[in-house]
ROTI-893259 format. One record per residue (C-alpha): z, y, x; residue in three letters; residue number from 1. Coordinates in nm, 3 decimals. Layout:
<lovexs>
Z|Y|X|ALA|NUM
...
</lovexs>
This chain:
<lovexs>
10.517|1.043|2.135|UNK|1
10.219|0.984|2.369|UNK|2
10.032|1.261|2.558|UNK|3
9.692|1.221|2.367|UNK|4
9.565|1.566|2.562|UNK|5
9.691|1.720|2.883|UNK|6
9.522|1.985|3.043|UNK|7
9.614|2.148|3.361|UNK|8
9.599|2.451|3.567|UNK|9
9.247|2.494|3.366|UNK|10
9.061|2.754|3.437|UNK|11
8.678|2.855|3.383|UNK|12
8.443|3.165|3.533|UNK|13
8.138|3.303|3.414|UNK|14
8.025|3.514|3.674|UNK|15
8.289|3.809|3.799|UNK|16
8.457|3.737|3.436|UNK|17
8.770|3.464|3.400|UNK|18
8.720|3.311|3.025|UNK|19
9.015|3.095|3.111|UNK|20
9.329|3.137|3.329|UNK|21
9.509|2.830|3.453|UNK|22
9.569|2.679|3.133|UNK|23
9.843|2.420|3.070|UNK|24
9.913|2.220|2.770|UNK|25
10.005|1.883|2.664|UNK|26
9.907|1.786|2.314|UNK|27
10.097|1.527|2.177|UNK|28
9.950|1.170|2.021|UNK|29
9.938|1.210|1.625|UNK|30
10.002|1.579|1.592|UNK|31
9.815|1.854|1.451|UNK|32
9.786|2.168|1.715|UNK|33
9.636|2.480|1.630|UNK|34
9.492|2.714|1.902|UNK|35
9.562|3.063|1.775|UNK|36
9.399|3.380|1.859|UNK|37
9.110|3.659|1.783|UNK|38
8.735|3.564|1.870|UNK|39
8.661|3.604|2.235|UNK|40
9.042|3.502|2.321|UNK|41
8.901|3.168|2.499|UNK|42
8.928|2.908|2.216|UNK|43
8.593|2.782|2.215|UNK|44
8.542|2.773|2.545|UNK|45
8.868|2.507|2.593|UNK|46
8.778|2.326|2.315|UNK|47
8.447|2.266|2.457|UNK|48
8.634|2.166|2.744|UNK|49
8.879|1.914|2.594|UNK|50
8.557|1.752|2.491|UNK|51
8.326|1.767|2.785|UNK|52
8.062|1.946|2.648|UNK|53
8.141|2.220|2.914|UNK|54
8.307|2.152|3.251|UNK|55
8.580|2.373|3.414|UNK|56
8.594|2.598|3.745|UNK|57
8.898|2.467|3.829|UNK|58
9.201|2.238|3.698|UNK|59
9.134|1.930|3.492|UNK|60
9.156|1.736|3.142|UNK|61
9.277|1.415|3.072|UNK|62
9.216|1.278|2.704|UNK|63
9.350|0.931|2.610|UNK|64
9.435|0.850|2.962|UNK|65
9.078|0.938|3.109|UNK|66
8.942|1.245|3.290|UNK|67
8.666|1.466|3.160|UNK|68
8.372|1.435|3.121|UNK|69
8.381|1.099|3.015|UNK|70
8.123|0.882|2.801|UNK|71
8.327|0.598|2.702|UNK|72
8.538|0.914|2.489|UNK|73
8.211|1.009|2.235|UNK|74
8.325|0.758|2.030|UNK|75
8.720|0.879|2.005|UNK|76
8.649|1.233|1.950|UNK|77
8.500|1.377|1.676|UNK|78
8.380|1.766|1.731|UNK|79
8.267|2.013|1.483|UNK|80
8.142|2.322|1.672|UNK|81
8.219|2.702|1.534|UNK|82
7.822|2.709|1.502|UNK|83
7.690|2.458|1.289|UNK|84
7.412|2.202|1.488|UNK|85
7.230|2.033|1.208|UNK|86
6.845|1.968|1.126|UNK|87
6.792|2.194|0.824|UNK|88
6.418|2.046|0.747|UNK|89
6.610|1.732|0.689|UNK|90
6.839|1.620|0.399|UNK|91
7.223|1.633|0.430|UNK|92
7.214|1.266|0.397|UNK|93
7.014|1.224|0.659|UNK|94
7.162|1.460|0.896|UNK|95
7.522|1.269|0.851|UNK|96
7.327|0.915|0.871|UNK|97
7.153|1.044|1.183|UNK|98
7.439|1.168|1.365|UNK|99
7.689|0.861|1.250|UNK|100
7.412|0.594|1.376|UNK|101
7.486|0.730|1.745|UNK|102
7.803|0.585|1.728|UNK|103
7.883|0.196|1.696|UNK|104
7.908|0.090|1.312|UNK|105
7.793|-0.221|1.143|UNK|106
7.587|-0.144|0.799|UNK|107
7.890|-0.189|0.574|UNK|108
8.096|0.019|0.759|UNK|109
7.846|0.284|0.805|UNK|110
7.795|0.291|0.429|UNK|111
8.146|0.320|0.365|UNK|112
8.227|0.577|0.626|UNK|113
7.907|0.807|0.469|UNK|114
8.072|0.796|0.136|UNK|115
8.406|0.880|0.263|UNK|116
8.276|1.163|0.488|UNK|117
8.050|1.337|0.196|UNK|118
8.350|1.297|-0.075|UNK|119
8.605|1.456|0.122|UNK|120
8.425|1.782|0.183|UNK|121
8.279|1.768|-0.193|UNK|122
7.884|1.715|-0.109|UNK|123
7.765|1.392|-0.240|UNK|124
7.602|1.532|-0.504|UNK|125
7.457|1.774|-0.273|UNK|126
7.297|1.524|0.022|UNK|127
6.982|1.473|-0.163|UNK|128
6.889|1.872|-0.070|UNK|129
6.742|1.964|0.221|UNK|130
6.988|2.144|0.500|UNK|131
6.770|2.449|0.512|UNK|132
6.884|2.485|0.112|UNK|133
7.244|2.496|0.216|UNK|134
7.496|2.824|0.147|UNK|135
7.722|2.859|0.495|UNK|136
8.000|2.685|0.349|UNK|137
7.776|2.407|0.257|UNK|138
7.663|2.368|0.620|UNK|139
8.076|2.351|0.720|UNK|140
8.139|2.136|0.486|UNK|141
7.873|1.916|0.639|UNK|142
7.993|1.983|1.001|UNK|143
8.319|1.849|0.897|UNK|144
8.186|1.554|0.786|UNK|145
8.019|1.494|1.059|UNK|146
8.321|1.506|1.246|UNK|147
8.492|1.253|1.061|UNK|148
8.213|1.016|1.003|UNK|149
8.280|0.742|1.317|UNK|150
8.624|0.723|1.174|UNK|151
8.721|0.950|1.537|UNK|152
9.123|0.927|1.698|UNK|153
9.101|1.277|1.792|UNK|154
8.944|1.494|1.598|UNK|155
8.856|1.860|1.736|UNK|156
8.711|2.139|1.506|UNK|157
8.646|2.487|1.586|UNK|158
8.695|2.733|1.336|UNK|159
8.634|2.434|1.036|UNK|160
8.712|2.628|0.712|UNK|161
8.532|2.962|0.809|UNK|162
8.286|3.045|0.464|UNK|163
8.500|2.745|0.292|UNK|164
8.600|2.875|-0.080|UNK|165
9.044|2.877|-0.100|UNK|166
9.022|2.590|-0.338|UNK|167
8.870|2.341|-0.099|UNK|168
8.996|2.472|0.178|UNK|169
9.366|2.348|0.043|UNK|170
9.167|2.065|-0.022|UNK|171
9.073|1.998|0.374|UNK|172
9.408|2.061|0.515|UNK|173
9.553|1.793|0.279|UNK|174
9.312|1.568|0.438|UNK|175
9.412|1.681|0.772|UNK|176
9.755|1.586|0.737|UNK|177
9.716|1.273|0.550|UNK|178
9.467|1.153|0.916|UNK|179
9.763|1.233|1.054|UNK|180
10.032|1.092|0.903|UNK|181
9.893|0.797|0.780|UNK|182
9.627|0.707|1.075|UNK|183
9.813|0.910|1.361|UNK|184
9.489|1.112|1.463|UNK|185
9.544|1.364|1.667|UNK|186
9.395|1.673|1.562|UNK|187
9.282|2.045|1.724|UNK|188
9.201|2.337|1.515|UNK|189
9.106|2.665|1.621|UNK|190
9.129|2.944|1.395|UNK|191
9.256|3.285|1.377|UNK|192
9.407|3.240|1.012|UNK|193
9.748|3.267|1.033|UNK|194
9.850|3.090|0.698|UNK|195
9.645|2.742|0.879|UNK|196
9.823|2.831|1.184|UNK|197
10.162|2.780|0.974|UNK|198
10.024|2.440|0.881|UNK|199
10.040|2.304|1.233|UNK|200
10.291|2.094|1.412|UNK|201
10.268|2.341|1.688|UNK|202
10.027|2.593|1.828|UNK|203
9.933|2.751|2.128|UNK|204
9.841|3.102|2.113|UNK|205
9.602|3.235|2.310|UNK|206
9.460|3.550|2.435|UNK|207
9.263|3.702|2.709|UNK|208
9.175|3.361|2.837|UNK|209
9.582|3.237|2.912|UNK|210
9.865|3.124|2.651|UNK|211
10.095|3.344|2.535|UNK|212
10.352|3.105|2.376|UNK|213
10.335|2.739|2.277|UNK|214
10.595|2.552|2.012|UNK|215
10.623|2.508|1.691|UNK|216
10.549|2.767|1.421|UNK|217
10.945|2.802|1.344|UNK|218
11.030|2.831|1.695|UNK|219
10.821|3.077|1.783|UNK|220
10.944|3.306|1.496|UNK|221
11.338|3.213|1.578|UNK|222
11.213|3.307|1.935|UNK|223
11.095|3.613|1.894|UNK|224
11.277|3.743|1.611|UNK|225
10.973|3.765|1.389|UNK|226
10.941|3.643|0.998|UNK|227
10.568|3.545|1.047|UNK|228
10.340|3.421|1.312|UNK|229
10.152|3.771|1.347|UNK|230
10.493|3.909|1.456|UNK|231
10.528|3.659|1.703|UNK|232
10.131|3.720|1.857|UNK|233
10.204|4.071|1.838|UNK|234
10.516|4.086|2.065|UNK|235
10.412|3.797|2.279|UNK|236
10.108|4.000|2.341|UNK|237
10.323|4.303|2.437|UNK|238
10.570|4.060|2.698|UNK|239
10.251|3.975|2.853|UNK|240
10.124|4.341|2.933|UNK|241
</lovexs>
């Protein structure tokens, strides 16, 4: 397959502190890749990265070909962010019709893509309310479909089932997988969940700011010797002390 994402020798400084250590990874065209690892491990910060919202002290990222930042790229990614940006004194209808009209969509499209995006996450009942009205895992569940709205080849989400009820959360990964293997999207999750981590083609697992191991969830446990994934972070975490 296609490189859809490489990154290399990334790295990014606030201050005296390193976030991110010379990071290299290659995501592959039409998987699903899970970043693994606790909060403050340096997730966000490359995912914020991949998409350009946030630009490196060193190294570089390439997505579909192109170096970023790059504008011409808003409209192949779709990003939900671990904190939910939406207008809470408006409705969620017209948050999602706000945020989809940035992108280019004629009006039957757009229509379509609105219904699709609200029935997936299991609000269209709920878009007449105003945001401000919303439970947490109502604002996700709008964040996600947000994400997906513009119909995106890459789609990058950042913690997306956090406050999501079990049920619907099945319910999302499904989706996931059917983007992928029916449309080919690429797809990065972050998430320190280790049952959605087994869900991924592969993962990269993260900590301190560098990767500890990269392949896919079965390699890493015949690699290490462990029966789950928190085996493997645990003595990966160890070989790297």
């Amino acid at each position: 397959m296609d490189t859809s994402i490489s990154i290399n020798k990334l790295s990014k400084t606030f201050g005296k502190t390193a976030v991110l250590k010379e990071v290299d990874l290659q995501v592959a065209g039409g998987e699903i890749f899970g970043l693994i690892g606790p909060s403050g491990s340096g997730k966000t910060t490359l995912v914020k990265m991949i998409v350009g919202i946030d630009s490196p002290s060193g190294g570089m990222v390439e997505v579909l070909g192109k170096q970023v930042p790059n504008l011409s790229l808003l409209q192949d990614i779709g990003y939900m962010a671990q904190s939910d940006a939406l207008y809470p004194e408006l409705t969620g209808r017209e948050n999602l019709r706000f945020f989809a009209s940035l992108y280019k969509m004629n009006q039957v499209l757009l229509k379509e893509r609105l219904a699709y995006a609200a029935d997936l996450v299991q609000l269209t009942d709920e878009l007449g309310k105003k945001v401000a009205a919303y439970s947490g895992g109502m604002k996700r569940r709008l964040s996600l479909a947000i994400a997906l709205v513009h119909d995106p080849q890459i789609l990058i989400l950042d913690e997306p089932t956090v406050g999501i009820d079990p049920e619907l959360r099945l319910s999302i990964w499904n989706e996931l997988m059917l983007l992928k293997r029916q449309q080919g999207k690429t797809i990065i999750v972050t998430t320190h969940v280790m049952d959605e981590a087994e869900k991924c083609d592969r993962i990269a697992m993260v900590r301190e700011g560098g990767i500890l191991a990269t392949g896919t969830p079965d390699e890493l446990k015949a690699a290490y010797g462990a029966v789950d994934l928190e085996g493997v972070f645990l003595q990966a975490g160890r070989g790297a002390q």
